[in-house]
N, C-alpha and C positions, 0 to 999 in steps of 0.2 A: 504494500500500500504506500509506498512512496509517490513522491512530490516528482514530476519529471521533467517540471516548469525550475527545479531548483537544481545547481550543480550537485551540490550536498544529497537529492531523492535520486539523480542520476548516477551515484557512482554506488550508493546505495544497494539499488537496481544492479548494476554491473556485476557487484561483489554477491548478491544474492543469487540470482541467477546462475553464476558459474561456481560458487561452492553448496549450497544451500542445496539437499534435495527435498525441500519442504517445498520450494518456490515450483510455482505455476512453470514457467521458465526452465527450470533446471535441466531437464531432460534431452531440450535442444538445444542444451549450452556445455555447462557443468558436465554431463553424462557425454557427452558428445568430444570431452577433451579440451573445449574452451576454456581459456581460462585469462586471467588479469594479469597484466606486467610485473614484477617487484617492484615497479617506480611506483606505482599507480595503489598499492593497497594500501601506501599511506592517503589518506584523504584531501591534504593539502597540498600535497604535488599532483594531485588532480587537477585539483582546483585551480593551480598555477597554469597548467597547460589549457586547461577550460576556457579561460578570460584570455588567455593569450592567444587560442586560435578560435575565436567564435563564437563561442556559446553566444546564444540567446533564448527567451524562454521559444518554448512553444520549436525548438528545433530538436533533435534527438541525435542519439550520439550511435551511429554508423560506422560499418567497418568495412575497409574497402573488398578486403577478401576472409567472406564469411567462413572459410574454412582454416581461419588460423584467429588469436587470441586478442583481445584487449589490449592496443599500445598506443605509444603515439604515432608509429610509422603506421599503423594500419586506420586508425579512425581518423574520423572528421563530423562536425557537427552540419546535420542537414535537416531537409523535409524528411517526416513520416515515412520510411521506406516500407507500404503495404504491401510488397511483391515478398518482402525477407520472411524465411521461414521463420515457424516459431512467434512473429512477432502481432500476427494478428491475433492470435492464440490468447497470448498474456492481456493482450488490452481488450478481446473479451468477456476474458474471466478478471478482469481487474473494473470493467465496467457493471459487474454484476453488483455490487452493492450501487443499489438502484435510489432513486427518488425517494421512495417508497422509506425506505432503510435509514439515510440519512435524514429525510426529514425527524423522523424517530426518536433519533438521536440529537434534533437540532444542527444540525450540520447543510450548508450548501456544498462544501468543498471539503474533504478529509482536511487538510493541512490547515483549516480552521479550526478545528476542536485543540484546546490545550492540552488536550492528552495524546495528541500524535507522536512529539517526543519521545512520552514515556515509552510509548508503543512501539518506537522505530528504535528506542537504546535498550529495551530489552531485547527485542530481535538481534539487535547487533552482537551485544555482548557474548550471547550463548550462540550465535551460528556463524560469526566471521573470526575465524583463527589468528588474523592480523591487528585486531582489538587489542588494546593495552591493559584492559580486565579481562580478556578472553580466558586466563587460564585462571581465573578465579569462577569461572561460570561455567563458557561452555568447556573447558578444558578438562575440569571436575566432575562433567555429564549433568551442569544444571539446564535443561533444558526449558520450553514455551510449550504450553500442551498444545494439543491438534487445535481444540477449539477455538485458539486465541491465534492462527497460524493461517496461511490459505487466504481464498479470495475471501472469506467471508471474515475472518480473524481481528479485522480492527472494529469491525461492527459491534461485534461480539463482547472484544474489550471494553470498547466507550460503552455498550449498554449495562454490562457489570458492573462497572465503575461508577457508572451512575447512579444504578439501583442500592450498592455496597458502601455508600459513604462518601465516593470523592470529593474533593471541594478544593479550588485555589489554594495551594502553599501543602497540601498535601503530598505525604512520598508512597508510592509502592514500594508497599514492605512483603517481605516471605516469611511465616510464621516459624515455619521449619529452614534453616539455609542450605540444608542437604538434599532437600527437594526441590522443583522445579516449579516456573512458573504457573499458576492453573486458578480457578476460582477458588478450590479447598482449601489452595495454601497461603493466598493473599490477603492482604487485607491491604488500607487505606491510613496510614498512621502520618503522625509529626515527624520532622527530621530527628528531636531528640531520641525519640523512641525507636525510632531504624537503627539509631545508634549506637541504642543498648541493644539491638536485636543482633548485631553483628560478631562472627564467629569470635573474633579477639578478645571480644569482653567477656570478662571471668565473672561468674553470677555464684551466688553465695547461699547457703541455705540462712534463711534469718524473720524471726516469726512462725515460720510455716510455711513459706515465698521462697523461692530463687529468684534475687536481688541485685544488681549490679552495685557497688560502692557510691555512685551518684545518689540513687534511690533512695539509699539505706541514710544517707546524711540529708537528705529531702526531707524523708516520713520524722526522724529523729531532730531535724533544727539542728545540726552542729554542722562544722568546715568538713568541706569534700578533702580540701588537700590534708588537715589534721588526722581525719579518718585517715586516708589513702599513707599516710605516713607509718600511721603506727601497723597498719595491718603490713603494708608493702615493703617495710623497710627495717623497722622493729617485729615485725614475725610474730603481733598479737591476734589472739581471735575476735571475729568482728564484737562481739558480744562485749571482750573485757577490753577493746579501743574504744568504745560506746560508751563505754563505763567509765574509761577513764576520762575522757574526755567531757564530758556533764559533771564528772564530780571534777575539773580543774577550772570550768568555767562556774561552777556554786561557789569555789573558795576566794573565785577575783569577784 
C-alpha cells in the first residue's frame, strides 16, 4: 500500500516486490531473480539519484530491460508502462480497497490517514533485511500477520486501530515482543509504556506486579535515580531500597 506519487512509497514498492513474498508483486519480481542494486537498498541514495534524474509525481520508475534488476544503469523514470508484465496485476489488486473501504475508514487517499506510517514501518522492519532494526524484528522471525499484509492489509489495520483505541500521539505496542504483529498481540499505548514494554527492561516482582524500577518509584513517590542506585549499584532488594529510602527522607 505504498504512496507511488512519493520517492520514499517508490523505493518502498521496489524493495517489497523483489524480496517480500507476501507482496502482490513478488512473484514477477523477487521469485523471478529481480532484484535491487546494493547502492539503492539504502533509501537515501535512492532518493539522490531520484531528484537527480526525474522523478516526478505521477511518473513510475521503469526498467529498461525487464529481464535484469533494479539500478541506475537500467531504470528511468516514465509514463505508466501498461504493456510491462506483472504490472497491471499489482495496480489491480492495489486498486481493490475500493471507495467503499476507505470511505469507512474516512480516508480519500491511503497516504492521508496518520496511520500509514505506522503501517508502512512495520512492514519494513520485519520484511526488508536492509532495515537498520531488521535484525531486531524480522531477523528474530517477528513477523505482520496475513491479515494486516496483502491488498486488503492497510484497511484492515486502520479499521483495528480504530475500533482498539488509536488516537494522535499514540504508539503500536506488542504485548508479547517474541511475537509478531497481529490484532491479539497489539495494542494502542503511550510512548512511556512501549518503553517499559521493551525486551531490555528488567521488571521486578513487587506487590504482586512485574514492575519496571520507573513504576515502582511512581506508585511509591521517591527518586527513580535513588531507587535505581541502591538496587543497580549497591545490590539491595527492591523492597529494602524502598525502605530505605522513605525512612532517609522521614529523618530530613
Amino acid at each position: 500500500m505504498s504512496d507511488l506519487n512519493t520517492i520514499g512509497g517508490i523505493h518502498y514498492d521496489m524493495m517489497r516486490r523483489c524480496y517480500n513474498p507476501k507482496s502482490v508483486a513478488y512473484k514477477s519480481y523477487g521469485a523471478k531473480g529481480i532484484t535491487v542494486c546494493p547502492e539503492w537498498h539504502d533509501r537515501e541514495n535512492f532518493r539522490t539519484w531520484a531528484n537527480s534524474n526525474g522523478f516526478q509525481k505521477g511518473l513510475r520508475l521503469n526498467r529498461k530491460d525487464s529481464s535484469k534488476g533494479y539500478s541506475p544503469d537500467n531504470c528511468f523514470f516514465g509514463e505508466k508502462n501498461k504493456a510491462k508484465h506483472g504490472y497491471n496485476k499489482f495496480i489491480r489488486e492495489r486498486a481493490k480497497l475500493n471507495k467503499a473501504k476507505k470511505s469507512e475508514i474516512g480516508l480519500e487517499r491511503i497516504t492521508d490517514s496518520p496511520l500509514y506510517s505506522t503501517y508502512l514501518s512495520m512492514h519494513t522492519r520485519c520484511e526488508n533485511s536492509h532495515h537498520k532494526h531488521y535484525s531486531t524484528y524480522g531477523g528474530r522471525g517477528i513477523t505482520v500477520c496475513h491479515e494486516w499484509s496483502g491488498k486488503d492489509g492497510f484497511y484492515n489495520f486502520s479499521k483495528w486501530s480504530i475500533n482498539n483505541g488509536w488516537a494522535y500521539g499514540l504508539s503500536l505496542d506488542r504485548r508479547d515482543n517474541d511475537n509478531g504483529y497481529s490484532p491479539d498481540n497489539c495494542r494502542w499505548v503511550t510512548w512511556s509504556i512501549q518503553g517499559e514494554n521493551r525486551r531490555n527492561v528488567k521488571l521486578y516482582d513487587y506487590k504482586g506486579f512485574k514492575m519496571c524500577l520507573t513504576n515502582i518509584a511512581r506508585l511509591e513517590k521517591i527518586s527513580i535515580d535513588m531507587l535505581a542506585y541502591r538496587v543497580n549499584k549497591k545490590g539491595m532488594s527492591v523492597y529494602d531500597a524502598v525502605k530505605e529510602i522513605k525512612s532517609s527522607c522521614r529523618k530530613k
